[in-house]
Biopython code that builds the backbone (N, CA, C, O; Angstrom):
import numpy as np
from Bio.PDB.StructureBuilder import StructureBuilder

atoms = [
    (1, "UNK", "N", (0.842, -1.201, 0.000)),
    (1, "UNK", "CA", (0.000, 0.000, 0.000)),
    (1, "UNK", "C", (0.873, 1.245, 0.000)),
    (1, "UNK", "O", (2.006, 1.253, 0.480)),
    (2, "UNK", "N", (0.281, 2.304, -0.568)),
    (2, "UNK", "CA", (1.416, 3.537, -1.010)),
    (2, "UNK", "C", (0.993, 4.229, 0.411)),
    (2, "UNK", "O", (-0.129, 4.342, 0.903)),
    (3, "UNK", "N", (2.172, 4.622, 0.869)),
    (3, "UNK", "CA", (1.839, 5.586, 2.138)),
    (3, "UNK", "C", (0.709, 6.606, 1.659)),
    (3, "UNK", "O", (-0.303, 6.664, 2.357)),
    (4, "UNK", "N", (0.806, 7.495, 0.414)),
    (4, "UNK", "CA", (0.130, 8.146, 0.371)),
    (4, "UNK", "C", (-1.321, 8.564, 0.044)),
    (4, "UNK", "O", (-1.877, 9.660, -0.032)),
    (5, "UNK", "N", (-1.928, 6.659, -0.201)),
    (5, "UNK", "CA", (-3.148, 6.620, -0.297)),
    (5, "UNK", "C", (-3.929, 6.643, 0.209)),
    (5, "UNK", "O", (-4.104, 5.695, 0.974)),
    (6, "UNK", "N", (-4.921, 7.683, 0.159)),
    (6, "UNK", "CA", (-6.407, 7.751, 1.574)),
    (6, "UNK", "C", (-7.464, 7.842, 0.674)),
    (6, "UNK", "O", (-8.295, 8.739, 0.537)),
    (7, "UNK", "N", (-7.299, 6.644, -0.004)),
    (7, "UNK", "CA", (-8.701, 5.790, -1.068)),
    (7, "UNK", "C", (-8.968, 7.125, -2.263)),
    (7, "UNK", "O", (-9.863, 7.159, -3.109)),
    (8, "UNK", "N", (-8.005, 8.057, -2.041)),
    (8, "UNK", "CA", (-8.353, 9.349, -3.428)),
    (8, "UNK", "C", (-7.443, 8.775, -4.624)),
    (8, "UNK", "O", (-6.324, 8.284, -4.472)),
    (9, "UNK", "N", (-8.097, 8.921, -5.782)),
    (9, "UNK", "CA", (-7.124, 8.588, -7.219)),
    (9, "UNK", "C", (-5.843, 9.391, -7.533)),
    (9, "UNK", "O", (-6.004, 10.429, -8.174)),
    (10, "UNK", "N", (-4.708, 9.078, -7.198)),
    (10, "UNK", "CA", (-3.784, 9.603, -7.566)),
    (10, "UNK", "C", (-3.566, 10.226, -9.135)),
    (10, "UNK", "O", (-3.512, 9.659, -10.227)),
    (11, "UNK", "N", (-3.471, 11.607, -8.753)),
    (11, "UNK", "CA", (-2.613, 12.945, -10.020)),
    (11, "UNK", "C", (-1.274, 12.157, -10.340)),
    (11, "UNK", "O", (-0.902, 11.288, -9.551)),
    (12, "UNK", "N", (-0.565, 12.436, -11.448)),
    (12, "UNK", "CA", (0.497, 12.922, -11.978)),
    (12, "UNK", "C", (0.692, 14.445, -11.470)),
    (12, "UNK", "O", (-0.169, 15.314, -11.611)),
    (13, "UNK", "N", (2.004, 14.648, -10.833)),
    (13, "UNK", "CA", (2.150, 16.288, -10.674)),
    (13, "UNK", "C", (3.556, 16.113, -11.052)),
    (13, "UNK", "O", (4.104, 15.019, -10.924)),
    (14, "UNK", "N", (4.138, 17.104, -11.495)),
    (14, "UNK", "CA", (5.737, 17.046, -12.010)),
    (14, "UNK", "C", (6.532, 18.020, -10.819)),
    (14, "UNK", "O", (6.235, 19.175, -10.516)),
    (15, "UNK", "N", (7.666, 17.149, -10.234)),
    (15, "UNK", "CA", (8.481, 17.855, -9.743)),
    (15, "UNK", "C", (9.587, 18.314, -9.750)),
    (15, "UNK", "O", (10.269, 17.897, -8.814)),
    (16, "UNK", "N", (10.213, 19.194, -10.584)),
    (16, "UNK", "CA", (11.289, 19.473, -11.230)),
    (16, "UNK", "C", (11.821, 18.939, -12.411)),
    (16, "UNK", "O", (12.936, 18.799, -12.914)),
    (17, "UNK", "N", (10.803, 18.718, -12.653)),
    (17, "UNK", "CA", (10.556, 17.780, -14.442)),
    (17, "UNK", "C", (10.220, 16.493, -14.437)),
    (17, "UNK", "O", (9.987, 15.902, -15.491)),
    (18, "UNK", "N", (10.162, 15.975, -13.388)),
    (18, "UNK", "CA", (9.974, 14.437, -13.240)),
    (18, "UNK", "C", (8.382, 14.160, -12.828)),
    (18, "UNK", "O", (7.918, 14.812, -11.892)),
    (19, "UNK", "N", (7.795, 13.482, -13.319)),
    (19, "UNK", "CA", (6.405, 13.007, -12.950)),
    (19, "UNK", "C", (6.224, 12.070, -11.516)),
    (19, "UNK", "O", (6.857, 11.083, -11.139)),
    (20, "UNK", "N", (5.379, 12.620, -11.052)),
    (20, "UNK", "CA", (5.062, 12.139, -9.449)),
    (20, "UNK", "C", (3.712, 11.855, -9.311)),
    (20, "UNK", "O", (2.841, 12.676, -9.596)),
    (21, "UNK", "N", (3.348, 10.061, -8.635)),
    (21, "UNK", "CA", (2.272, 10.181, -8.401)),
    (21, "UNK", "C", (1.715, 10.548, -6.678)),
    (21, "UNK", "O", (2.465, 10.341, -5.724)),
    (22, "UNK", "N", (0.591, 10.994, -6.546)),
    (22, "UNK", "CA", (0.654, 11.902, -6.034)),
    (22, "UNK", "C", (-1.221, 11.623, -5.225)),
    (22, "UNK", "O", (-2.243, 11.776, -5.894)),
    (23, "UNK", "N", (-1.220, 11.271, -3.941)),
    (23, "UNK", "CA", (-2.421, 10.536, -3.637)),
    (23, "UNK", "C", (-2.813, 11.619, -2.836)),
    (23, "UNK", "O", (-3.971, 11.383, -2.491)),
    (24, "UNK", "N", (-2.398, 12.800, -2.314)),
    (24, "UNK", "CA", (-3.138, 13.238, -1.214)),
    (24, "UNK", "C", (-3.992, 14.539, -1.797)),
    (24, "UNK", "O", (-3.664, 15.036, -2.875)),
    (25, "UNK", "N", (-4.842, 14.938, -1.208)),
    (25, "UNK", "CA", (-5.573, 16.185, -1.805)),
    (25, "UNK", "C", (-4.422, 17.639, -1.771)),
    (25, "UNK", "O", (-4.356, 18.526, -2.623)),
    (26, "UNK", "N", (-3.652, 17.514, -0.578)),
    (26, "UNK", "CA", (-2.774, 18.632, -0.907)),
    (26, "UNK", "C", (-1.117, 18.115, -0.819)),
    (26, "UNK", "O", (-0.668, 16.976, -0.698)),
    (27, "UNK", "N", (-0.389, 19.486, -0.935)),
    (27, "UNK", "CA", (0.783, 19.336, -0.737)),
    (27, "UNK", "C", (1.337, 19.962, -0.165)),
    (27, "UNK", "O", (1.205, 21.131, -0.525)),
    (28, "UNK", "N", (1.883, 19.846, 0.523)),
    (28, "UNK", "CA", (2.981, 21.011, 2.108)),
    (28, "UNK", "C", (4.380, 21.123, 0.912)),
    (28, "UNK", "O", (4.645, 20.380, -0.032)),
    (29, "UNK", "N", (5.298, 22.722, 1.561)),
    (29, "UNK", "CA", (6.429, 23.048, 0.798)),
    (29, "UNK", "C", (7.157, 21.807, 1.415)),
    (29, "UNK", "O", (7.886, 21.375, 0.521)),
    (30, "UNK", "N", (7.295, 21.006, 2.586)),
    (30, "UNK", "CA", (8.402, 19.999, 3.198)),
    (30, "UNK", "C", (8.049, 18.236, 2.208)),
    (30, "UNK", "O", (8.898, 17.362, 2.030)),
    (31, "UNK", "N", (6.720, 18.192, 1.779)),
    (31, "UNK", "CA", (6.487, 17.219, 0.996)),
    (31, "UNK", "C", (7.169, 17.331, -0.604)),
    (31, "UNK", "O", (7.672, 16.478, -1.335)),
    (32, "UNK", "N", (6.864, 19.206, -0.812)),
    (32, "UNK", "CA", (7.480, 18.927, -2.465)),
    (32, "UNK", "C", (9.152, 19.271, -2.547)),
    (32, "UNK", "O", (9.920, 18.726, -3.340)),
    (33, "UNK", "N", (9.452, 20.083, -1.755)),
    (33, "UNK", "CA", (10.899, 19.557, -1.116)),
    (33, "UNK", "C", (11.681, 18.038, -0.842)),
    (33, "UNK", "O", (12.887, 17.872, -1.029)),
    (34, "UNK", "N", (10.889, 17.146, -0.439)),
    (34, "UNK", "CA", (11.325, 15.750, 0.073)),
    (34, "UNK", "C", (11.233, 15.312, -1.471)),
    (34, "UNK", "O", (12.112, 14.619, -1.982)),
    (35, "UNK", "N", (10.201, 15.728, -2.116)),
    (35, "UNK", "CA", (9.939, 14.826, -3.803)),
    (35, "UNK", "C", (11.345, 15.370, -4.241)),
    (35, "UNK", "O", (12.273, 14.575, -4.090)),
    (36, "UNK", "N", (11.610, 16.470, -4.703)),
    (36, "UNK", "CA", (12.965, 17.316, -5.270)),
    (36, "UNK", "C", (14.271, 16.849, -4.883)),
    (36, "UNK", "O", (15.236, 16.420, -5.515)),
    (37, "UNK", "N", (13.930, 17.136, -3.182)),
    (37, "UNK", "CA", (16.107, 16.439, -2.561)),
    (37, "UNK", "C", (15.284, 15.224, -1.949)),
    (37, "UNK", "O", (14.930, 15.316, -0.774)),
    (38, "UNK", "N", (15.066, 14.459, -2.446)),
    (38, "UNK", "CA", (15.129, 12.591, -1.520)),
    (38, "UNK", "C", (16.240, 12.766, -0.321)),
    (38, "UNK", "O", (17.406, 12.866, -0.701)),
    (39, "UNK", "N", (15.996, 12.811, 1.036)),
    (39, "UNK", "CA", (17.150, 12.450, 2.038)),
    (39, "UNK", "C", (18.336, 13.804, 2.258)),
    (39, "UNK", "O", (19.409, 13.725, 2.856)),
    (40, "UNK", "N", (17.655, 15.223, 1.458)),
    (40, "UNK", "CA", (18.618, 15.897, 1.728)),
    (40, "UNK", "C", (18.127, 17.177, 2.539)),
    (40, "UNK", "O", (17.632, 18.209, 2.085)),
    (41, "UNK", "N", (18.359, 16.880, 3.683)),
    (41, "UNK", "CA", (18.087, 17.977, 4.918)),
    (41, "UNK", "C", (18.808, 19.341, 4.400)),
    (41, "UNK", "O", (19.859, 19.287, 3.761)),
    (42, "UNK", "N", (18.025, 20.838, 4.792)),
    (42, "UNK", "CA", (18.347, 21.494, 4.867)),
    (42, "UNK", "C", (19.161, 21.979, 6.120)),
    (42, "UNK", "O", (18.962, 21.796, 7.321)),
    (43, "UNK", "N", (20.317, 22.780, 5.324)),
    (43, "UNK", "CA", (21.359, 23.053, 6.487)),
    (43, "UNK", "C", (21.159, 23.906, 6.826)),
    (43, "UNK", "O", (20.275, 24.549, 6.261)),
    (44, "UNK", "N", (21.914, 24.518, 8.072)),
    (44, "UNK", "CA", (21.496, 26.493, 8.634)),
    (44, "UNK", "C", (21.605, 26.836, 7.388)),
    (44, "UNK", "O", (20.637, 26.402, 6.764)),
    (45, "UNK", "N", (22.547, 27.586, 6.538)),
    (45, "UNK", "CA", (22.731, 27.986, 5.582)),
    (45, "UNK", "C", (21.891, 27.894, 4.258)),
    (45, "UNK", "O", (22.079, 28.597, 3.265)),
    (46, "UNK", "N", (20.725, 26.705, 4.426)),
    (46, "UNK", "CA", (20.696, 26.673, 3.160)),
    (46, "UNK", "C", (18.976, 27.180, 3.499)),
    (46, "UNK", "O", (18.344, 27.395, 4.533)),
    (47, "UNK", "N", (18.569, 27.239, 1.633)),
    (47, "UNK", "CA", (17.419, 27.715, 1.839)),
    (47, "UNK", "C", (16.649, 27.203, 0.784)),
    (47, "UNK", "O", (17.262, 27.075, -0.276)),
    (48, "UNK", "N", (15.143, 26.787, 0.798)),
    (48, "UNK", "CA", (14.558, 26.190, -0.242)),
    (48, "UNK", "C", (12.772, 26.572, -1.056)),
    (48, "UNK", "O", (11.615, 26.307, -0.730)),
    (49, "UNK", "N", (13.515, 27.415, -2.383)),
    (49, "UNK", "CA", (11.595, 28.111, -2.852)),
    (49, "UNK", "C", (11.057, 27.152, -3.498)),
    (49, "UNK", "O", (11.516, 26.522, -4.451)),
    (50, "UNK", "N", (9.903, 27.029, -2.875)),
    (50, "UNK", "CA", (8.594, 26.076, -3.856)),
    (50, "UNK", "C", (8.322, 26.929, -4.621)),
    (50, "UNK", "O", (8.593, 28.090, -4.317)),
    (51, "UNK", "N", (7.731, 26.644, -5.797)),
    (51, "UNK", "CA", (7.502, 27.651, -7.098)),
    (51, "UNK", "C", (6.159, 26.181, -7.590)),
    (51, "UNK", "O", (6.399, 24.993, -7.805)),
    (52, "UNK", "N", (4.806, 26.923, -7.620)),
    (52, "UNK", "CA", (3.628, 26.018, -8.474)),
    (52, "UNK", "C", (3.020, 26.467, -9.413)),
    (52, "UNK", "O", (2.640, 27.638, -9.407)),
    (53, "UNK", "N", (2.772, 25.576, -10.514)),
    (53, "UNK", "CA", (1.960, 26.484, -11.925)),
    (53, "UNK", "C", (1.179, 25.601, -12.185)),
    (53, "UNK", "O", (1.402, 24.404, -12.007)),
    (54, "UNK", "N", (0.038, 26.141, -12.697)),
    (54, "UNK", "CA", (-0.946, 25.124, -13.330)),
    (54, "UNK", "C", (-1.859, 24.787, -12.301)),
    (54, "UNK", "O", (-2.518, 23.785, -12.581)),
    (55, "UNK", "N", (-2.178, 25.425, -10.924)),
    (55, "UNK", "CA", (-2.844, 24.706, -9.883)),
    (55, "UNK", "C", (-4.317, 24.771, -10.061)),
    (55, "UNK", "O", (-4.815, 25.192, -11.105)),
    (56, "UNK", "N", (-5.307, 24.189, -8.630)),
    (56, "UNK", "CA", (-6.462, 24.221, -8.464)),
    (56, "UNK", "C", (-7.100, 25.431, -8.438)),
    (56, "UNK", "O", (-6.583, 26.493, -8.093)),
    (57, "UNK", "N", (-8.312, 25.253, -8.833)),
    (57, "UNK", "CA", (-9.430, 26.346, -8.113)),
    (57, "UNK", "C", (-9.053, 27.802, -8.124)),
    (57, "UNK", "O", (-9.328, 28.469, -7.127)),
    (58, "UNK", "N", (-8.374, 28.434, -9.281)),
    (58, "UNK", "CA", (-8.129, 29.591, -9.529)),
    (58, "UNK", "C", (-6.874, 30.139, -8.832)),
    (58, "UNK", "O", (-6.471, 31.300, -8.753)),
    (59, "UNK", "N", (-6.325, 28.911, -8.313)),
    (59, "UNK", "CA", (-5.056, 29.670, -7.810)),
    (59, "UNK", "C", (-3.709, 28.594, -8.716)),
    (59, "UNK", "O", (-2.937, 27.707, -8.353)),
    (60, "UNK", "N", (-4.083, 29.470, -10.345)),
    (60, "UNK", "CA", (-2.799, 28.995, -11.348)),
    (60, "UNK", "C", (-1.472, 28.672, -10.523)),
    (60, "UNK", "O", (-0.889, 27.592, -10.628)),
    (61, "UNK", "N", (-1.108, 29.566, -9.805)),
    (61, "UNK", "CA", (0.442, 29.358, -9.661)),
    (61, "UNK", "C", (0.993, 30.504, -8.287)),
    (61, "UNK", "O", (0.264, 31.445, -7.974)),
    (62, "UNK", "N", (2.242, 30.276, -7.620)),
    (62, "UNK", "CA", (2.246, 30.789, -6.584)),
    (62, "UNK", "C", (3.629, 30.044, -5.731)),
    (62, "UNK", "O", (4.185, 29.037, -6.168)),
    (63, "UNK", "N", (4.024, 30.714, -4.511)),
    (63, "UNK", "CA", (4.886, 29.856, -3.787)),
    (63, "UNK", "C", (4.088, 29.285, -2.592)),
    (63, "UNK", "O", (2.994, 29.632, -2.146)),
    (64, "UNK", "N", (4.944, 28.308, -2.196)),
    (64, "UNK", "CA", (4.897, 27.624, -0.575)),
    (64, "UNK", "C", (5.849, 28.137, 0.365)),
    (64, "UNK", "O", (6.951, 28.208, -0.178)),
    (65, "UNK", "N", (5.873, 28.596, 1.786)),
    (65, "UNK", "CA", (6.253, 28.507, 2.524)),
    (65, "UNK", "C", (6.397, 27.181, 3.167)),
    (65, "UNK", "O", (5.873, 26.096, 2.915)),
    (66, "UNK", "N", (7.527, 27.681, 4.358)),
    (66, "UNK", "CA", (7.909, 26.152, 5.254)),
    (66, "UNK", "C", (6.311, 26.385, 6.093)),
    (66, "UNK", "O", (5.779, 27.474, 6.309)),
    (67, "UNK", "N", (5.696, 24.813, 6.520)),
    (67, "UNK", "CA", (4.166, 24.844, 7.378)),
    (67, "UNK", "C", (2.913, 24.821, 6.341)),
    (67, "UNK", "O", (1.914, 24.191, 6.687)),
    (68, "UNK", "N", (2.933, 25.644, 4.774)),
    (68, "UNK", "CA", (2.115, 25.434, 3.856)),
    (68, "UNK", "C", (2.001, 24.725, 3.178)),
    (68, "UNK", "O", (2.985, 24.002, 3.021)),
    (69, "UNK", "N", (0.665, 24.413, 2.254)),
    (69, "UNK", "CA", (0.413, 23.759, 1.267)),
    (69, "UNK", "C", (-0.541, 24.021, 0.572)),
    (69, "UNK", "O", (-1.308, 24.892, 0.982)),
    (70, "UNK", "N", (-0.846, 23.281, -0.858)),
    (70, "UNK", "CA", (-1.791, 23.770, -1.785)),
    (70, "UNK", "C", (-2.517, 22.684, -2.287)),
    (70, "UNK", "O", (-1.913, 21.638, -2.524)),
    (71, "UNK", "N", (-4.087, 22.798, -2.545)),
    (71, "UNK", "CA", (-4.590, 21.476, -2.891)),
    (71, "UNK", "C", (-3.852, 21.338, -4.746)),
    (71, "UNK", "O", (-3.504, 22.157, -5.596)),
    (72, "UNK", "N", (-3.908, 19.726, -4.646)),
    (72, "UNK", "CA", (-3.147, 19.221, -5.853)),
    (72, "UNK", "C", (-4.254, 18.837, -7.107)),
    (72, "UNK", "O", (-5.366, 18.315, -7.024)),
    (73, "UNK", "N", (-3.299, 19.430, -8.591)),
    (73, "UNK", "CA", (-4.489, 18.758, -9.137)),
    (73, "UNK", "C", (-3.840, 17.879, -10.376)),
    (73, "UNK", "O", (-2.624, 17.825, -10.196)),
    (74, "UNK", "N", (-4.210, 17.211, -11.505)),
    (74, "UNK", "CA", (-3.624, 16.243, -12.314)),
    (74, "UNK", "C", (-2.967, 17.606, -13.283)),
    (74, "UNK", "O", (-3.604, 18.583, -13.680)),
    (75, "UNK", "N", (-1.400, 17.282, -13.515)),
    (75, "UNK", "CA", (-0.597, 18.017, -14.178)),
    (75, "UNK", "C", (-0.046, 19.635, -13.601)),
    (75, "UNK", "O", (0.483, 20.517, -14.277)),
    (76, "UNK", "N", (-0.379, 19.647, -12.135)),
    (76, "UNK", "CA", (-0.018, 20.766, -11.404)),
    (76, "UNK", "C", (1.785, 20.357, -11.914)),
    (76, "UNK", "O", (2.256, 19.263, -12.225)),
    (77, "UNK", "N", (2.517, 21.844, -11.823)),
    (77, "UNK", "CA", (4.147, 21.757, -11.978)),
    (77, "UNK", "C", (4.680, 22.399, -10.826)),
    (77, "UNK", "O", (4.349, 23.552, -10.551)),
    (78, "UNK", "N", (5.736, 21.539, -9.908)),
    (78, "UNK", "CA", (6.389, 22.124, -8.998)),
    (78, "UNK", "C", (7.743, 22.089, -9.428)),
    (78, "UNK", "O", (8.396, 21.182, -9.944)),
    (79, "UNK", "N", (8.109, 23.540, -9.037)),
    (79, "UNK", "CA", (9.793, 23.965, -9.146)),
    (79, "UNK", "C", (10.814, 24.144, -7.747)),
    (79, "UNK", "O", (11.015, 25.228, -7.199)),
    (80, "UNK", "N", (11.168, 23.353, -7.482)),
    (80, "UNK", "CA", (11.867, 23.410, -6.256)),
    (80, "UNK", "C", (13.293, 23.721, -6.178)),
    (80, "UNK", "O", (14.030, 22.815, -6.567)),
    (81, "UNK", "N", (13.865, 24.823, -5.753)),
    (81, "UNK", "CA", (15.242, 25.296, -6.029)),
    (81, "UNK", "C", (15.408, 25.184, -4.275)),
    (81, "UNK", "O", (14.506, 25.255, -3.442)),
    (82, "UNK", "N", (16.833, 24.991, -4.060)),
    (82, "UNK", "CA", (17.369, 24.768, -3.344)),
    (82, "UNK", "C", (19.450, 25.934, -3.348)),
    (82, "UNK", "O", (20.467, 25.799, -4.029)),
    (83, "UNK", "N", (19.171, 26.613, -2.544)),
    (83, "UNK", "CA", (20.439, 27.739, -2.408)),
    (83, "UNK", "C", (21.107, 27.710, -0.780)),
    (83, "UNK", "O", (20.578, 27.863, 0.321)),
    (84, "UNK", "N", (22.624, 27.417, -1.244)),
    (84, "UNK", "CA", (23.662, 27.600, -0.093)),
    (84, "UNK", "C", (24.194, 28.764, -0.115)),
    (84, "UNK", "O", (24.660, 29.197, -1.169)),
    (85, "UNK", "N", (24.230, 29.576, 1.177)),
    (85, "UNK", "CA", (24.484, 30.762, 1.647)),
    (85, "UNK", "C", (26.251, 30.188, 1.246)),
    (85, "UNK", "O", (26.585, 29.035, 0.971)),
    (86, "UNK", "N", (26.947, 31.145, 1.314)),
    (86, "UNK", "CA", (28.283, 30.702, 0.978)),
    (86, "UNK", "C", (28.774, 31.739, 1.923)),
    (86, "UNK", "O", (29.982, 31.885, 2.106)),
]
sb = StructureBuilder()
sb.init_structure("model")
sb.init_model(0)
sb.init_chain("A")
sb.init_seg("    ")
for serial, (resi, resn, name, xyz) in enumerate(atoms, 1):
    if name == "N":
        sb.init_residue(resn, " ", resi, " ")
    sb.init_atom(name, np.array(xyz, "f"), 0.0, 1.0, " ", f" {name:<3s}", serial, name[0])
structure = sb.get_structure()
């Protein structure tokens, strides 16, 4: 069973070009972050923008904060950049 199934039909959503299936009604910035770096914790230094296009219910496109999320829909696009303070 997929962790992320709660009996809803999983979207395709793309995350940084890669296709993701995708079972929950929304998505938190720490979920489309985890899709983007698999296993890679943010450091003090570092910092990470959600960027969404194509979304639900009149809200085309937009960022996530760390604690937020946005309901998901089939072919939503997430851009997840990731920057080290140097």
């Amino acid at each position: 069973m997929n962790p992320n199934d709660h009996g809803k039909k999983p979207v395709t959503i793309i995350v940084n070009t890669r296709s993701v299936e995708w079972a929950e009604k929304e998505i938190t910035y720490e979920q489309a972050y985890d899709l983007a770096y698999p296993g890679q914790l943010l450091g003090d230094g570092d910092t990470a923008t959600v960027e969404y296009s194509r979304g639900a219910g009149g809200h085309g496109g937009g960022s996530l904060t760390a604690g937020h999320g946005v309901h998901v829909k089939e072919g939503m696009v997430f851009d997840v950049y990731r920057t080290t303070r140097s």
